[in-house]
Biotite code that builds the C-alpha atoms (Angstrom):
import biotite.structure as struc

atoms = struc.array([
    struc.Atom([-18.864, -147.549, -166.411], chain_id="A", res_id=1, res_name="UNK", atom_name="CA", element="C"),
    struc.Atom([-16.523, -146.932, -169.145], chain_id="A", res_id=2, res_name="UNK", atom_name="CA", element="C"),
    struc.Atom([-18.059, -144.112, -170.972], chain_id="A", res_id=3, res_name="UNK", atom_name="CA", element="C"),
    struc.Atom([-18.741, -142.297, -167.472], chain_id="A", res_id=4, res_name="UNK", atom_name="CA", element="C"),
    struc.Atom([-15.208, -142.200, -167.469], chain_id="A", res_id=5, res_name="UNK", atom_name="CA", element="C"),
    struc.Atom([-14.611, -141.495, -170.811], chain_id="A", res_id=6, res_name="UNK", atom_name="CA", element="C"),
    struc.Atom([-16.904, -138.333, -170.471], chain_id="A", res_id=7, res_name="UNK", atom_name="CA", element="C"),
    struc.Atom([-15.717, -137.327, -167.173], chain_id="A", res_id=8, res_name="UNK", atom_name="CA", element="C"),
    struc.Atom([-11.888, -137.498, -168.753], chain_id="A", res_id=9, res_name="UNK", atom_name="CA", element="C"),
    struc.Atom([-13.756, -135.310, -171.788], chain_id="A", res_id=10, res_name="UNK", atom_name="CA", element="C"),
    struc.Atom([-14.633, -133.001, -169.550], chain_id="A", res_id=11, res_name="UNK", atom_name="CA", element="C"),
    struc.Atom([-11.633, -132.938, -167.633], chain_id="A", res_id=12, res_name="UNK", atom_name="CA", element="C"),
    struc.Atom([-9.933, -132.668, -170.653], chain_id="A", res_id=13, res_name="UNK", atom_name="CA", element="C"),
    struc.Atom([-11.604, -129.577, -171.836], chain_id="A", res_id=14, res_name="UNK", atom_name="CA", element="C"),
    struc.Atom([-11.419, -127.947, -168.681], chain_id="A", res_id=15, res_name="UNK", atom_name="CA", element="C"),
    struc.Atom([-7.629, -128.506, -168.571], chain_id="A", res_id=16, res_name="UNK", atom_name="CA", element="C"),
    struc.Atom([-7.611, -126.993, -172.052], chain_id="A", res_id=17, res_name="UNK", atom_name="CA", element="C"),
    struc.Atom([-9.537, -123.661, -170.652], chain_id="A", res_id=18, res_name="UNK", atom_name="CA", element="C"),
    struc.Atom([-7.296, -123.009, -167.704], chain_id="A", res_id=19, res_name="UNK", atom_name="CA", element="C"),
    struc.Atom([-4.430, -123.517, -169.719], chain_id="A", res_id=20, res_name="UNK", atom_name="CA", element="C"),
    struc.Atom([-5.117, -121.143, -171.997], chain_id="A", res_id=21, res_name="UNK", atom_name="CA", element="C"),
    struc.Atom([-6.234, -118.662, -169.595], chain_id="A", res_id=22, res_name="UNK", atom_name="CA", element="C"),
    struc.Atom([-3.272, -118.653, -167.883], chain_id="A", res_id=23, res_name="UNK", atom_name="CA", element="C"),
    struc.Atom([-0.668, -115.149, -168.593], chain_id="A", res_id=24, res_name="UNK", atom_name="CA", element="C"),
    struc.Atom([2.774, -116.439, -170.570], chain_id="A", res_id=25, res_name="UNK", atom_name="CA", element="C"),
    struc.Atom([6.188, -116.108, -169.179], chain_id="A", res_id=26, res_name="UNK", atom_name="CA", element="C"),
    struc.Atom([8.124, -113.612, -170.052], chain_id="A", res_id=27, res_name="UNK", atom_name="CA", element="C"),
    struc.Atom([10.997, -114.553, -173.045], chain_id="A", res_id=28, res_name="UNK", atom_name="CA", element="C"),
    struc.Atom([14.507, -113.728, -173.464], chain_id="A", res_id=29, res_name="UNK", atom_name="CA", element="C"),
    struc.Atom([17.006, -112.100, -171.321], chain_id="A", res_id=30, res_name="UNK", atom_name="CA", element="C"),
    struc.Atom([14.941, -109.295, -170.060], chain_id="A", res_id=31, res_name="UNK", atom_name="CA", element="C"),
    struc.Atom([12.416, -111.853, -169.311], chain_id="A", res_id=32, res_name="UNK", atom_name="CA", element="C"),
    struc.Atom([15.014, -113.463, -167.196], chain_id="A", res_id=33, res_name="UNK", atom_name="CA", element="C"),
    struc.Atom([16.287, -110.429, -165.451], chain_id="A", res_id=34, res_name="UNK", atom_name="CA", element="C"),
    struc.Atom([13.113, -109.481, -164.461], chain_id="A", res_id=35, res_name="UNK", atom_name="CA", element="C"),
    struc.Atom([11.408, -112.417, -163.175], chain_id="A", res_id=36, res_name="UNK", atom_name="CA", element="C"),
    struc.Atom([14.034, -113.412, -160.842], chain_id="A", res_id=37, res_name="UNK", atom_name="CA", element="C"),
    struc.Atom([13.576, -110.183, -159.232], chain_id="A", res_id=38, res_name="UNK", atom_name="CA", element="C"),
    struc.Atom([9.635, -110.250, -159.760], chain_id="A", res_id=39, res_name="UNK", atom_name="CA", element="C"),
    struc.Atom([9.308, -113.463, -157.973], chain_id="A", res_id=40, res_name="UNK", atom_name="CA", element="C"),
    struc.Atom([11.910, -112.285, -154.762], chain_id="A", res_id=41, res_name="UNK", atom_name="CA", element="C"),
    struc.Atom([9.782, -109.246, -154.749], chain_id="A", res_id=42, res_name="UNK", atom_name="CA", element="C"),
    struc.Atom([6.308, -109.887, -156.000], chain_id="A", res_id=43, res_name="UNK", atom_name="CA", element="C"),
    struc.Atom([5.048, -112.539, -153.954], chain_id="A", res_id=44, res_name="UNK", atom_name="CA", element="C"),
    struc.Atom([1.700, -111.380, -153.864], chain_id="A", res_id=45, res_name="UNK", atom_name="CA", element="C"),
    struc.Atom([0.808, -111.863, -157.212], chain_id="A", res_id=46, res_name="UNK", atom_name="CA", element="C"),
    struc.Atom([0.729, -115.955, -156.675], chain_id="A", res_id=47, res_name="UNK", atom_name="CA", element="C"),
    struc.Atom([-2.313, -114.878, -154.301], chain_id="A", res_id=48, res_name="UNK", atom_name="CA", element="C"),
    struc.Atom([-4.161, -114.055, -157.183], chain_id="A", res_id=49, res_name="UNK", atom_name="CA", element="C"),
    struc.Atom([-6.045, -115.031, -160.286], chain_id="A", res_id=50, res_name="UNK", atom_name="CA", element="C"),
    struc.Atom([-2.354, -116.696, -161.288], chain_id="A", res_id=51, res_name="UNK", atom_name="CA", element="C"),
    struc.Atom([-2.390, -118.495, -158.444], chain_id="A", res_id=52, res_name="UNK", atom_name="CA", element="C"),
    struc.Atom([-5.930, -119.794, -158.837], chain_id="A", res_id=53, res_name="UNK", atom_name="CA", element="C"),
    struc.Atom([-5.476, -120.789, -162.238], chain_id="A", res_id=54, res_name="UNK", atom_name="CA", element="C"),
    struc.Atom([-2.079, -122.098, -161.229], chain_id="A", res_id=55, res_name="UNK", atom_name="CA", element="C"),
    struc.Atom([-3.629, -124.186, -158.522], chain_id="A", res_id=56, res_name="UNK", atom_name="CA", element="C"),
    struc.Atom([-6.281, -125.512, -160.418], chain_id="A", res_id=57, res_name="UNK", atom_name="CA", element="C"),
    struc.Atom([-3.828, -126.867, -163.740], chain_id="A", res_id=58, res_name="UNK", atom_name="CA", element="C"),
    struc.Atom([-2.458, -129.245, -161.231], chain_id="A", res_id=59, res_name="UNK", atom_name="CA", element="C"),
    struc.Atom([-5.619, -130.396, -159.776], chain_id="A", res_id=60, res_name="UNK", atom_name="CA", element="C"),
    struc.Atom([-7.392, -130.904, -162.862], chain_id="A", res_id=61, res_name="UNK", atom_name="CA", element="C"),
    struc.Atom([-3.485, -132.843, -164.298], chain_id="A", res_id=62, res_name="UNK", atom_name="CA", element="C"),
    struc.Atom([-4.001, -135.006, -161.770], chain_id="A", res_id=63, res_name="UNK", atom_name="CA", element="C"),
    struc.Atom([-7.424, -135.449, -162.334], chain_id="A", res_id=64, res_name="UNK", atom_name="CA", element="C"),
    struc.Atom([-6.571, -136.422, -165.977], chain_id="A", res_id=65, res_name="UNK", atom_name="CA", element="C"),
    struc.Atom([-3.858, -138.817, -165.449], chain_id="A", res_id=66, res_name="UNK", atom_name="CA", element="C"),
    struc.Atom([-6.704, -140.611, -162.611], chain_id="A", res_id=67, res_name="UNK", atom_name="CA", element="C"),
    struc.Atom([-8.925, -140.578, -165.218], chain_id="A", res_id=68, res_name="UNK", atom_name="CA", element="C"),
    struc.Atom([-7.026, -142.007, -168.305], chain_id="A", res_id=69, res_name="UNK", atom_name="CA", element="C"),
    struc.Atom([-5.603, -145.095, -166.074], chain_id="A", res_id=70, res_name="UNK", atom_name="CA", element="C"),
    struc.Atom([-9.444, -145.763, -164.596], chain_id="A", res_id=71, res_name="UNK", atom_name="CA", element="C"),
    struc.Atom([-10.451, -145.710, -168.191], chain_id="A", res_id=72, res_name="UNK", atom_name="CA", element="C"),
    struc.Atom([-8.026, -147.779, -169.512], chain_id="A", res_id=73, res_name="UNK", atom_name="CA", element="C"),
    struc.Atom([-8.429, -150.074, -166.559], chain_id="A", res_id=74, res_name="UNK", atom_name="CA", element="C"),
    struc.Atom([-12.271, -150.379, -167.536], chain_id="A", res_id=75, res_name="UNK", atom_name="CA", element="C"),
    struc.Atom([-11.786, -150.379, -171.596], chain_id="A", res_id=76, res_name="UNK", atom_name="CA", element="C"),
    struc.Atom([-9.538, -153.800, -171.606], chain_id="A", res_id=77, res_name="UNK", atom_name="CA", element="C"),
])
């Protein structure tokens, strides 16, 4: 039961890794600032998007991982 888990967090893991990395960067410094305060009071259809899928799906497969390591420690000890 333990290495199911340990392959499923693997996977999980790997995944996470993937969407991560897909995922566009914020914008840095002050400009950055400036306009991304106004981008998100004006923009909101860009969270309807590919952002928002991959946005959506970090946190799903986070809390995937964090299920996943405590089952796995729970079956390793």
């Amino acid at each position: 039961m333990a290495m199911f888990f340990t392959i499923l967090l693997l996977l999980n893991a790997l995944a996470l890794i993937v969407v991560i990395v897909l995922q566009q960067g914020k914008s840095a410094g002050l400009s950055g600032a400036i306009a991304g305060g106004a981008e998100q009071l004006l923009g909101k259809q860009k969270a309807r998007g590919i952002d928002g899928l991959l946005h959506n799906l970090t946190r799903i497969l986070a809390a995937t991982f964090m299920i996943l390591t405590v089952l796995v420690a729970y079956f390793v000890r």
